[in-house]
N, C-alpha and C positions, 0 to 999 in steps of 0.2 A: 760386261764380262761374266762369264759364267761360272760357277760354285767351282768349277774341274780346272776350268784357267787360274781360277782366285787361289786354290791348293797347290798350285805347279809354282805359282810365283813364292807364298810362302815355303813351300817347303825349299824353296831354290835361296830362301834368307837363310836357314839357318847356320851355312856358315857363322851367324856372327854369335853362335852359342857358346859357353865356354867350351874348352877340347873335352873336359873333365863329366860336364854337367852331373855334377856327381850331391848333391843336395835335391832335397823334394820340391824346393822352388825355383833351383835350375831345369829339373826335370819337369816342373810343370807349365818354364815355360817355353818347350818346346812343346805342348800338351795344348797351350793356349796358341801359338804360332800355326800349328799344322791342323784344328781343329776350331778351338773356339773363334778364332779371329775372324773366322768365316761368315759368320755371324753378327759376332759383337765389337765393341771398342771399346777402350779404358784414354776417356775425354780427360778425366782429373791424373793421368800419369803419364810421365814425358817417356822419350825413349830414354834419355838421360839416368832416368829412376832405375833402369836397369843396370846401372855399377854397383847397386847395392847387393845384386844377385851376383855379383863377380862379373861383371862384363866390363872387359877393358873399353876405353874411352876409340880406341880401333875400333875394336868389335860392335859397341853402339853407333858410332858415322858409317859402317859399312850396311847392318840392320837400315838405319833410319833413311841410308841414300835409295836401296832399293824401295822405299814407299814413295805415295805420291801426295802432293797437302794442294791443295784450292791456291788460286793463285790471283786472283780476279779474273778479270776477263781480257780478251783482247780486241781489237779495233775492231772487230766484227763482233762484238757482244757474244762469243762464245769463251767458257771457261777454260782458264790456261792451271796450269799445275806445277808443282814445282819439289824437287826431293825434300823428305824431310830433313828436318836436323836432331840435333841432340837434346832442344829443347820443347821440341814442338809433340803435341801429347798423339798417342794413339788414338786414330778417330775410329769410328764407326766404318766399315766397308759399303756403307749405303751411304751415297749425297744426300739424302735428307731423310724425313721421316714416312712420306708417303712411301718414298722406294722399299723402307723398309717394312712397313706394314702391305705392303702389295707382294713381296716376297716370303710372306710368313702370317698368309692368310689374315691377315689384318693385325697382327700380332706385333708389337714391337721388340724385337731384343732388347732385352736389357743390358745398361753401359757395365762395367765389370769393374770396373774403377774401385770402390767402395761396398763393393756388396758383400764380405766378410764381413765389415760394420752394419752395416743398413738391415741384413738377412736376419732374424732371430735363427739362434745357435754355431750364428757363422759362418765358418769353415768347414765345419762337422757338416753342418746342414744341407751346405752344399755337394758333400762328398756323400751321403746319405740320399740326396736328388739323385747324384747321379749313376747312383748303385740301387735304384730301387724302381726302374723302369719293367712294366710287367703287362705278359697280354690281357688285353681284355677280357673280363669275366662275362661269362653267358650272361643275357638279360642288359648286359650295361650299355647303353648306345653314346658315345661322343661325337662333337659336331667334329665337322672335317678339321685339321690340321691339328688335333689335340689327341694325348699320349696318355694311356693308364700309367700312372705313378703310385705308389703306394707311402711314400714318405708326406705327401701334400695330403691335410685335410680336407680338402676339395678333389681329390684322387684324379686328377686330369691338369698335363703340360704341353704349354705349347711348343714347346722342345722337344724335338726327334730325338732317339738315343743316339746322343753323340759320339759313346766309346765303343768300340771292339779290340778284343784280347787281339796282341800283333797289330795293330796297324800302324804302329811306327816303331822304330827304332832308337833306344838310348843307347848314345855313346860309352857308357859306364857298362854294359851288359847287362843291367835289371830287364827284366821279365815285362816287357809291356803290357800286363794283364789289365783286365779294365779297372779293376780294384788299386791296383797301383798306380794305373793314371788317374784315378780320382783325388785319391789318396794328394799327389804330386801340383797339379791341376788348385786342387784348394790349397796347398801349401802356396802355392807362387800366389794366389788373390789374396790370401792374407798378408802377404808382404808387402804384395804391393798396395792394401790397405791402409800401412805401415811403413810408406818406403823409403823414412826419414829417423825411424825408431832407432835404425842400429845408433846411429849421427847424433840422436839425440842425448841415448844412452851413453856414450862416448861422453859427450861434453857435457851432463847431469855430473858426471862421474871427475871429471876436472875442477867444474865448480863446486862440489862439494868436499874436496881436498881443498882448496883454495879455501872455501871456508873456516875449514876444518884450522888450518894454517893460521889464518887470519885472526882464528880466536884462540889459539895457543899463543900467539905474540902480542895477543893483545890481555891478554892475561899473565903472561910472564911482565909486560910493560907495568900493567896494573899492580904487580907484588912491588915493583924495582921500586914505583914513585911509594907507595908506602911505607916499605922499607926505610925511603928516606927521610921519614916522616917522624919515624918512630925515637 
């Protein structure tokens, strides 16, 4: 399948984004759908992780039915496939690793799952990669398939610039400037870094009332019995 077919099929998901997409990591990830994915996959996050971004449980089976997940094989020892589900994670767009180091000069993509963690400075860091692609200076020579960067101490990426100002459309009417979809873009991999935080904070916040409960009654318990003591 070619990069132009792999872009026609994503962009033909995003139906299943919210109407609204109206947050930086709704917006980024249509930012990662019509772009990154081309590339990369996020192995440690299901399609499911996406209710946390506001995606109804609709909207994730209709996303996850149009992808395709390995299936074994079939009586003729050729691979069968089969739609995703809700639980099953965003793979990589390349069957294994060789394909994808032979489409990216030997280079691997990296999975996107965790890399607001993994990255030093994170999110930033990443929206800072991707706002800092720059032509090469006189005198500098890079091997084939590597990019002048100016945010990398090593000042060379294996990553094409991946944004240009306009090339897609937010529902919301924001400006799809490349700064904005960077911006947007790291917001959604930090979530999805995250994509248990809201859920966690949530029920932090129950059990610490419950606590909180628990040792008011068990202090007002503890006056009653001495009280009776006295």
């Amino acid at each position: 399948m070619t990069r132009w077919t792999r872009n026609l099929i994503l962009a033909a998901s995003l139906t299943a984004l919210p109407a609204c997409a109206s947050t930086p990591a709704q917006r980024g990830l249509m930012v990662f759908q019509q772009v990154c994915s081309a590339c990369h996959g996020m192995e440690h996050v299901t399609y499911g992780d996406m209710g946390s971004l506001g995606l109804s449980p609709d909207e994730i089976r209709k996303w996850a039915a149009d992808q395709q997940m390995p299936n074994g094989t079939d009586d003729n020892g050729d691979p069968k496939t089969r739609p995703a589900t809700a639980t099953d994670p965003i793979l990589s767009p390349y069957p294994n690793e060789a394909m994808g180091r032979l489409a990216n000069h030997g280079l691997l993509p990296p999975d996107l799952s965790r890399l607001a963690l993994t990255l030093p400075g994170g999110a930033e860091e990443i929206r800072q990669i991707l706002l800092s692609y720059a032509p090469t200076p006189a005198g500098v020579t890079l091997d084939e398939g590597r990019y002048y960067n100016t945010a990398l101490k090593w000042k060379h990426i294996g990553m094409p610039p991946p944004l240009q100002d306009g090339m897609l459309t937010y529902p919301d009417g924001t400006p799809a400037t490349s700064a904005q979809m960077a911006g947007d873009v790291s917001a959604f991999l930090d979530a999805m870094a995250h994509p248990h935080q809201a859920e966690r904070r949530r029920i932090g916040v129950y059990v610490l009332a419950y606590l909180a409960l628990m040792a008011l009654l068990t202090f007002l318990l503890q006056r009653r019995i001495w009280k009776g003591r006295r």
